[in-house]
C-alpha beads as a LAMMPS data file, in Angstrom:
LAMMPS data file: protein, C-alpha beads

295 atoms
294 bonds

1 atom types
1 bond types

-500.0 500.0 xlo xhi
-500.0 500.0 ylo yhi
-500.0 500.0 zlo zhi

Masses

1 110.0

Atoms # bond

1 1 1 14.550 14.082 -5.833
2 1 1 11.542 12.257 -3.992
3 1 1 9.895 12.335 -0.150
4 1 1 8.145 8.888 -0.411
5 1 1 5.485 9.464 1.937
6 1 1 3.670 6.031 3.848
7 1 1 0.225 5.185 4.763
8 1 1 -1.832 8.313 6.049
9 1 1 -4.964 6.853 6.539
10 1 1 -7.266 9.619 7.394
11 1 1 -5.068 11.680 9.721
12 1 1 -4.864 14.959 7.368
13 1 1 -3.581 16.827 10.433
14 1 1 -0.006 14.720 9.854
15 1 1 0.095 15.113 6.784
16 1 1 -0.090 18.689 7.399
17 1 1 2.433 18.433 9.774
18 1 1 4.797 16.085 7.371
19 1 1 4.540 18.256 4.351
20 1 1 5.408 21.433 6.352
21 1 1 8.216 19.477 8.337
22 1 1 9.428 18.259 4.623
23 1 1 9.453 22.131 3.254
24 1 1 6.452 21.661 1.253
25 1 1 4.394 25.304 0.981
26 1 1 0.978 25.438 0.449
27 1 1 -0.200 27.788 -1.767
28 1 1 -3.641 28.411 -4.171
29 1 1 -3.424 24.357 -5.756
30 1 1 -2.574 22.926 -2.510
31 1 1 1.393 21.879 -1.178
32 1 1 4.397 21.879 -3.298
33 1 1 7.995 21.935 -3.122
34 1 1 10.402 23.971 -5.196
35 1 1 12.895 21.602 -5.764
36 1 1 11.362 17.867 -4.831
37 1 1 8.319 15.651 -5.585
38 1 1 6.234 13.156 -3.371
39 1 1 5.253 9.770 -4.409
40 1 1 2.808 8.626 -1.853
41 1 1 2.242 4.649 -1.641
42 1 1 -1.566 4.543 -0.882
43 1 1 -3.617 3.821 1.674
44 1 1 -5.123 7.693 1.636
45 1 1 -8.520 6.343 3.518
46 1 1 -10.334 4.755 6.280
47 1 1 -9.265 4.187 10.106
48 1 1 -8.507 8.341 10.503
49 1 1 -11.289 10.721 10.736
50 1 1 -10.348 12.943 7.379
51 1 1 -10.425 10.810 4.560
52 1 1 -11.728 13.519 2.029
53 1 1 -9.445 16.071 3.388
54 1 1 -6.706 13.823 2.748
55 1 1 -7.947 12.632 -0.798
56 1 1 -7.980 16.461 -1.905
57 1 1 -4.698 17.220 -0.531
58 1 1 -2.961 14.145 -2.178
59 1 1 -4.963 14.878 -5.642
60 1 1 -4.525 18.035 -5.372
61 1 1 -0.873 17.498 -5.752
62 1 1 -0.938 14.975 -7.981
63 1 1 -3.045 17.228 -10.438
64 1 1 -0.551 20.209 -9.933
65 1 1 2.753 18.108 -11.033
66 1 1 3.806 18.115 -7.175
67 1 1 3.517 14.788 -6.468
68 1 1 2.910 10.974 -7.608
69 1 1 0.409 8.369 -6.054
70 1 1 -0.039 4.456 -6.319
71 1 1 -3.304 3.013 -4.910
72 1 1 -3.645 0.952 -1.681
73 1 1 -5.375 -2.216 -0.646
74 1 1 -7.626 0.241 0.916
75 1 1 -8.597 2.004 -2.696
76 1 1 -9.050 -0.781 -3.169
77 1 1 -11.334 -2.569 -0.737
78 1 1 -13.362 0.843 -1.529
79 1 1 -13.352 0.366 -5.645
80 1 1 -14.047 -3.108 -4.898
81 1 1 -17.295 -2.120 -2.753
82 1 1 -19.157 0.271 -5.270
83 1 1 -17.932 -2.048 -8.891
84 1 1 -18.972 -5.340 -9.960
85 1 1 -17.099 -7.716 -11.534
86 1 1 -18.213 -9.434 -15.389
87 1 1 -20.278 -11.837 -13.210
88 1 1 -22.551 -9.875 -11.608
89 1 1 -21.488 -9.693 -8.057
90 1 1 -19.515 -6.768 -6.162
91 1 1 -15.894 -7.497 -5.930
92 1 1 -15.810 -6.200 -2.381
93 1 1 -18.667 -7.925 -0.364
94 1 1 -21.081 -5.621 1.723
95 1 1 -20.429 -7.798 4.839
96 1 1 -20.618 -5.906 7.917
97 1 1 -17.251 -6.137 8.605
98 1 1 -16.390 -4.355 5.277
99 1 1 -19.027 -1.944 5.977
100 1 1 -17.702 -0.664 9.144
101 1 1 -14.275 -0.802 7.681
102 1 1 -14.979 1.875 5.338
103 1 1 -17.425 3.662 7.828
104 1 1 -14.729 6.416 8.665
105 1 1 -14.879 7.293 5.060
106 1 1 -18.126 7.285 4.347
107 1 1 -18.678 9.536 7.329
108 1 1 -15.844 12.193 6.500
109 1 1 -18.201 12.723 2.890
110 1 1 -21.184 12.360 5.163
111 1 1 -24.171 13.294 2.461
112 1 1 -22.167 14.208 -0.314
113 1 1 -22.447 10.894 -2.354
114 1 1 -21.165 12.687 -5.521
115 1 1 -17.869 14.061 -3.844
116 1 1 -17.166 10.418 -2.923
117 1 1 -17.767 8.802 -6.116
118 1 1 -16.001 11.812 -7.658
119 1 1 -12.640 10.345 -5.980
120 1 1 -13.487 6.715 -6.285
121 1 1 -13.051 7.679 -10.585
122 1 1 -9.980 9.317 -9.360
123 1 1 -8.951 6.327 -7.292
124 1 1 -9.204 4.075 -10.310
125 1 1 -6.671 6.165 -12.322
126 1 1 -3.748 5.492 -9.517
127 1 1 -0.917 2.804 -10.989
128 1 1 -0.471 -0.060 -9.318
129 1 1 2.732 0.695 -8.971
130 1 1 5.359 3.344 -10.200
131 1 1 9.057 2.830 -11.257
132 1 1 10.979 6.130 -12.308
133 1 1 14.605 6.030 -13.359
134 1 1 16.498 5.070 -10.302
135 1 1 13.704 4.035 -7.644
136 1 1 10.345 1.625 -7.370
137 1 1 6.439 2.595 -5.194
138 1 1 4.505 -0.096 -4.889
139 1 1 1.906 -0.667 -1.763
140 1 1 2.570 -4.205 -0.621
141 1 1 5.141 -5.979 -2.313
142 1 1 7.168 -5.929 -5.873
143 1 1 6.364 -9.272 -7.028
144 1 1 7.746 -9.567 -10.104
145 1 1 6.025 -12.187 -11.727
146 1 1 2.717 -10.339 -10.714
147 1 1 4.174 -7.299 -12.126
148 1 1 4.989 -8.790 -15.325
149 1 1 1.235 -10.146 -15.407
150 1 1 -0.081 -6.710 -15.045
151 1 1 2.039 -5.115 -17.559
152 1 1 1.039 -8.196 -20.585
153 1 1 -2.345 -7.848 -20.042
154 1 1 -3.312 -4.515 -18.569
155 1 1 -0.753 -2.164 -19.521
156 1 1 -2.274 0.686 -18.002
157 1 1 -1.810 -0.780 -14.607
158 1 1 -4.788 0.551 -12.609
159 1 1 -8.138 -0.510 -11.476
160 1 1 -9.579 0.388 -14.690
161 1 1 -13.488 -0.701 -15.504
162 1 1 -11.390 -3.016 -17.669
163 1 1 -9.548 -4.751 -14.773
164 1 1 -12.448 -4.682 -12.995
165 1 1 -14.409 -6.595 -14.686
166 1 1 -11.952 -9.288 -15.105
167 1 1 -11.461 -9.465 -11.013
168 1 1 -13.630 -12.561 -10.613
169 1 1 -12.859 -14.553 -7.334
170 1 1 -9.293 -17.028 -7.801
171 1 1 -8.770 -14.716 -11.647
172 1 1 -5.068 -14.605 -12.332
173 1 1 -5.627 -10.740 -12.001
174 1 1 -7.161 -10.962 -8.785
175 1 1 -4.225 -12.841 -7.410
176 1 1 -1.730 -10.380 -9.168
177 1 1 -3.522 -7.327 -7.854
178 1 1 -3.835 -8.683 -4.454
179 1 1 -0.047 -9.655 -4.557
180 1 1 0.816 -6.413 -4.880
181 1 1 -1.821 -4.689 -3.014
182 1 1 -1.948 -7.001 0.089
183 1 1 1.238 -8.679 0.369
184 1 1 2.393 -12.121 0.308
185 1 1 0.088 -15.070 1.535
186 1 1 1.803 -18.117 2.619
187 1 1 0.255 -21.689 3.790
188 1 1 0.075 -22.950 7.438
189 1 1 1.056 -27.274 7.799
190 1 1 -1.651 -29.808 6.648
191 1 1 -2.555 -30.144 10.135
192 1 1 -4.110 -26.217 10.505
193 1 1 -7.679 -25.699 9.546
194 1 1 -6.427 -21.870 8.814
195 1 1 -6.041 -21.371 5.110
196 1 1 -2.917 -19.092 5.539
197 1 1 -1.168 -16.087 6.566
198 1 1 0.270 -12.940 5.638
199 1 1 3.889 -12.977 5.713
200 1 1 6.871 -10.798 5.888
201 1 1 8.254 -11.668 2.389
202 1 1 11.757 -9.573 3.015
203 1 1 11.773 -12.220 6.005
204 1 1 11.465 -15.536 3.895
205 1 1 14.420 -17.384 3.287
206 1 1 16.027 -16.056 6.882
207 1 1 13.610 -17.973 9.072
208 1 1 11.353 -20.880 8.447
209 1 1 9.090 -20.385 12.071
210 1 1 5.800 -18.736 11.797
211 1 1 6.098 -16.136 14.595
212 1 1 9.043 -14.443 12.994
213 1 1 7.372 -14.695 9.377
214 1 1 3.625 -13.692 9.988
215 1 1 3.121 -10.028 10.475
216 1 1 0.233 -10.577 13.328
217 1 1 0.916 -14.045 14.539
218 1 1 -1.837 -15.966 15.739
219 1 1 -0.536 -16.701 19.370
220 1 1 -3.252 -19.912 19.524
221 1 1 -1.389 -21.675 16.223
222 1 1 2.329 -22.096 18.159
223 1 1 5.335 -21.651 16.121
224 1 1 5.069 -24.113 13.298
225 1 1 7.643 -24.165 10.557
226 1 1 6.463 -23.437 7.715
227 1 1 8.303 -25.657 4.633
228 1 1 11.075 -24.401 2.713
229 1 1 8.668 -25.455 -0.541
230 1 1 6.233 -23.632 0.115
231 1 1 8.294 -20.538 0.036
232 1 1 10.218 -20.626 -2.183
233 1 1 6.687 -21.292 -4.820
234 1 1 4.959 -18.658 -3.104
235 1 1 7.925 -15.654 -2.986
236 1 1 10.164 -13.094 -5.050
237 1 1 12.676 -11.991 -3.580
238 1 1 13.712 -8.307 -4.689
239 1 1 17.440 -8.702 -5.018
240 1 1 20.263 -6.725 -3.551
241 1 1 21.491 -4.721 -6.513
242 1 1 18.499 -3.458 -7.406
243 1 1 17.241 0.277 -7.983
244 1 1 15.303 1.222 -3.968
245 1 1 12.309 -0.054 -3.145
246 1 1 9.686 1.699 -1.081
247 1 1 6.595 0.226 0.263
248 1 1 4.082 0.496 3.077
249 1 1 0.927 -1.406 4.577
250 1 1 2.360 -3.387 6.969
251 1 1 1.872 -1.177 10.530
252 1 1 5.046 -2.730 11.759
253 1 1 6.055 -1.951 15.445
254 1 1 8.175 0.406 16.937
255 1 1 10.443 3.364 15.506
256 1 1 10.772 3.030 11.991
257 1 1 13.830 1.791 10.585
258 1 1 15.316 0.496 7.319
259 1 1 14.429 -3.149 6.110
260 1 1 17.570 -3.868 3.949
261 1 1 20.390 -1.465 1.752
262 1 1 18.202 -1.083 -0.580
263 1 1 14.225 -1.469 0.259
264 1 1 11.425 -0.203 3.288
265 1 1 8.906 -0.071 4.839
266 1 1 7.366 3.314 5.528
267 1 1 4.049 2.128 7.630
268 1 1 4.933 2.317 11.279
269 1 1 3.442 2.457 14.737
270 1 1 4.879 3.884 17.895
271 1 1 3.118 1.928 21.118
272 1 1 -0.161 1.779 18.989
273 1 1 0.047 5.574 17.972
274 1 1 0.066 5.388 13.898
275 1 1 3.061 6.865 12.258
276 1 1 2.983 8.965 9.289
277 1 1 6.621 8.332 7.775
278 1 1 8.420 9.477 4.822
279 1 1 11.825 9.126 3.387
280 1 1 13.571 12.236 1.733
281 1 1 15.364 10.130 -1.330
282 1 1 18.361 11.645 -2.427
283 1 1 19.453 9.815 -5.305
284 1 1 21.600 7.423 -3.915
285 1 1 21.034 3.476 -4.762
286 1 1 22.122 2.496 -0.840
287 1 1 19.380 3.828 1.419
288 1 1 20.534 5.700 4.688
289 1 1 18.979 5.520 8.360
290 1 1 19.335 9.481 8.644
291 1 1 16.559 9.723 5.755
292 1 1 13.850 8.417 7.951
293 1 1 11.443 11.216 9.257
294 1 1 8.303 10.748 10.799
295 1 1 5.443 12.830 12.792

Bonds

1 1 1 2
2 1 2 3
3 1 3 4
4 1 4 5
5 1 5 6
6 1 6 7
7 1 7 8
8 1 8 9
9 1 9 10
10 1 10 11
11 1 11 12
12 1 12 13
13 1 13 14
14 1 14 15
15 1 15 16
16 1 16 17
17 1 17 18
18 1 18 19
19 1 19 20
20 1 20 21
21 1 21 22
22 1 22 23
23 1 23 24
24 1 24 25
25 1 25 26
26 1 26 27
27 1 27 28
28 1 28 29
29 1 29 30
30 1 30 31
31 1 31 32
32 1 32 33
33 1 33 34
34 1 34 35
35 1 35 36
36 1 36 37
37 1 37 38
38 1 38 39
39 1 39 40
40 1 40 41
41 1 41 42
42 1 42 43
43 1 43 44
44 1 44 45
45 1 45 46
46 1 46 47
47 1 47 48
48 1 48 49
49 1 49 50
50 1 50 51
51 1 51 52
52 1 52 53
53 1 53 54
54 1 54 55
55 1 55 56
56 1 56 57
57 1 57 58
58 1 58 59
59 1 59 60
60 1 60 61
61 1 61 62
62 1 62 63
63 1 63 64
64 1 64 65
65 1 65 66
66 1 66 67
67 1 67 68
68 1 68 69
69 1 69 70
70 1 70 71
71 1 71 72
72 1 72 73
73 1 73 74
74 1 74 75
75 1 75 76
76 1 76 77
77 1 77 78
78 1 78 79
79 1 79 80
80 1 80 81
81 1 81 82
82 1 82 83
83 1 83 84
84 1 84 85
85 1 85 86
86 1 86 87
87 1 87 88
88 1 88 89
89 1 89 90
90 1 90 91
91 1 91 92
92 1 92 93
93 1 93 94
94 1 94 95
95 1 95 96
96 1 96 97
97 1 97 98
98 1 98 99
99 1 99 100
100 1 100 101
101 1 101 102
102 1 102 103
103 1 103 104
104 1 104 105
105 1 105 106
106 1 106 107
107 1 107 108
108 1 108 109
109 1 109 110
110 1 110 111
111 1 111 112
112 1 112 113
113 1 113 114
114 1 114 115
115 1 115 116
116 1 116 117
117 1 117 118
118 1 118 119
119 1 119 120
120 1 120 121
121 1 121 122
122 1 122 123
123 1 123 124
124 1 124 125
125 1 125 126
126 1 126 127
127 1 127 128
128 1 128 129
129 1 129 130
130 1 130 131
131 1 131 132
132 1 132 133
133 1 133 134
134 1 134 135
135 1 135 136
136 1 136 137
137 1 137 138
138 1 138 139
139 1 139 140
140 1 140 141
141 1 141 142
142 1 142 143
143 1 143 144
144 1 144 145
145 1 145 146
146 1 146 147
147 1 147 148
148 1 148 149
149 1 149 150
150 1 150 151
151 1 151 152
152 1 152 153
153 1 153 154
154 1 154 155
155 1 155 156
156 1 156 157
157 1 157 158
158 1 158 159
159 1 159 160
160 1 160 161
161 1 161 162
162 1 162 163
163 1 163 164
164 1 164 165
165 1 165 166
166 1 166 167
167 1 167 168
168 1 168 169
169 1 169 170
170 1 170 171
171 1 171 172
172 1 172 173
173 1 173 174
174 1 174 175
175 1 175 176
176 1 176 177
177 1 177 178
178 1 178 179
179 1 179 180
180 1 180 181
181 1 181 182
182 1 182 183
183 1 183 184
184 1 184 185
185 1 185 186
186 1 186 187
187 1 187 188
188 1 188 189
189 1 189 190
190 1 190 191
191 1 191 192
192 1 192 193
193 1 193 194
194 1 194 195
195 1 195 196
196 1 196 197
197 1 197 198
198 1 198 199
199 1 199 200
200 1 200 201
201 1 201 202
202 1 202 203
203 1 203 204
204 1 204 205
205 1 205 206
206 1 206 207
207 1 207 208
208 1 208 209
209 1 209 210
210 1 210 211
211 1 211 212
212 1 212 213
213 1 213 214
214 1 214 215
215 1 215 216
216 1 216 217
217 1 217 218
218 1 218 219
219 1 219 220
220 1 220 221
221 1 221 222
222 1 222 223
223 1 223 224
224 1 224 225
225 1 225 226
226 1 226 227
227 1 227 228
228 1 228 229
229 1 229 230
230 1 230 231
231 1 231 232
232 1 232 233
233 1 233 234
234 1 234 235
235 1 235 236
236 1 236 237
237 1 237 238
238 1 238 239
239 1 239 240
240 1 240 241
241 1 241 242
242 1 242 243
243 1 243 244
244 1 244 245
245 1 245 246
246 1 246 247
247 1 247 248
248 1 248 249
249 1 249 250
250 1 250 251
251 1 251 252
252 1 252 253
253 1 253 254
254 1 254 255
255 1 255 256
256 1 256 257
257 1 257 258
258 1 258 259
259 1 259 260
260 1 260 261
261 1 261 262
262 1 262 263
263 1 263 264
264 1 264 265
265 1 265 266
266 1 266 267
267 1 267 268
268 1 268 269
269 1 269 270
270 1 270 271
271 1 271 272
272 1 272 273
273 1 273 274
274 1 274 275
275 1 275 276
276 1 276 277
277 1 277 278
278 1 278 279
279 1 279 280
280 1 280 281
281 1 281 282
282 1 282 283
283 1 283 284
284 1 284 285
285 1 285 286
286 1 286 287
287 1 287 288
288 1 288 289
289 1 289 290
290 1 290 291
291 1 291 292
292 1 292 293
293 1 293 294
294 1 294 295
């Protein structure tokens, strides 16, 4: 059985406090469970003020059999920053604004340079996503077609030097990584000089008006509708029926709750105060409210 843990960003004390709560004992190789496993769904860096700490308790566990990790957009945005693509340029642009975003990081290594590119060759071992006989991990989104990309032409499924070389700007592999990494992108109307936005894809198909698709609407854009065409070229939709689905990434609002029967989110927040949720999988294909815990 599986505790599929969400986003932890940096906040080692919660995960502390999760992995105790969960029954998870720490001992000489870091936490482990007697009887369960944890798949964590990325996102280990950045924002929090522990990043390493976090990074050696997750590999830590990983190394030990104890749990299972995928990577984040936030491995990444970090992979991306220090690796160049076959062209020559780094796939992650040293903007300021990417800078700072990794700034928490970079100061939770402070001088140790070799510690941090230590776990950035760790980072680019981590699957893009995991299915194990009865349940699927991925960050962002299960899009299948992107999925089935991944698996033709990089069957190891990870940010390999291989992948990353191929990760030039508009690549088919850039789009499939990002698909699953960073969600679904939809387009605005003709008429809106913004070239898109990131949507809810578990809400496409139920709603055609921007403020109930976009995840952070932008309140000066309205409520356009957004075309039935365009979603249904830009979406998958992961069917009822299907083995659970757990994912994180997308900071939604409020207590956390489940999504459908049989698929979640596990990235909350609570009045702006970041979540760190898990849910204890028992088995079962329908998922159950009760499951939900969170610190």
């Amino acid at each position: 059985m599986y505790d599929i843990i969400g986003d932890i960003h940096g906040q080692a004390d919660k995960l502390q406090q999760l992995l105790t709560f969960l029954d998870y004992r720490l001992g000489d190789n870091g936490y482990h469970h007697p009887q369960r496993k944890a798949i964590f769904v990325g996102d280990f860096i950045n924002k929090g003020p522990a990043s390493r700490e976090v990074l050696e308790t997750v590999r830590n566990m990983v190394a030990q059999g104890a749990a299972y990790a995928v990577a984040g957009n936030h491995e990444y945005y970090l992979i991306g920053f220090f690796h160049k693509h076959a062209y020559g340029a780094y796939i992650r642009e040293h903007s300021e604004n990417n800078t700072s975003q990794h700034a928490p990081t970079f100061s939770s290594f402070g001088q140790d340079r070799e510690a941090l590119l230590d776990y950035l060759r760790w980072m680019k071992t981590l699957p893009l996503f995991l299915e194990l006989p009865g349940i699927r991990v991925v960050h962002a989104y299960w899009h299948r077609q992107s999925i089935d990309f991944i698996r033709r032409h990089h069957p190891q499924a990870c940010l390999d030097d291989q992948m990353l070389q191929a990760m030039l700007p508009g690549s088919e592999v850039t789009q499939a990584v990002e698909e699953l990494l960073i969600g679904l992108k939809l387009p605005l109307p003709s008429y809106s000089a913004s070239p898109g936005f990131k949507a809810k894809w578990w809400e496409v198909g139920k709603t055609h008006q921007y403020n109930a698709l976009a995840i952070r609407p932008d309140s000066t854009l309205g409520n356009p509708h957004i075309s039935y065409g365009d979603m249904v070229a830009e979406t998958y939709h992961y069917p009822e029926g299907e083995v659970p689905l757990f994912f994180g990434h997308y900071n939604l609002p409020g207590k956390p709750e489940l999504l459908a029967p049989n698929y979640t989110c596990l990235d909350f927040k609570l009045e702006n105060e970041p979540l760190l949720v898990a849910y204890r999988w028992d088995g079962k294909a329908q998922l159950r409210h009760d499951k939900l815990v969170y610190v």
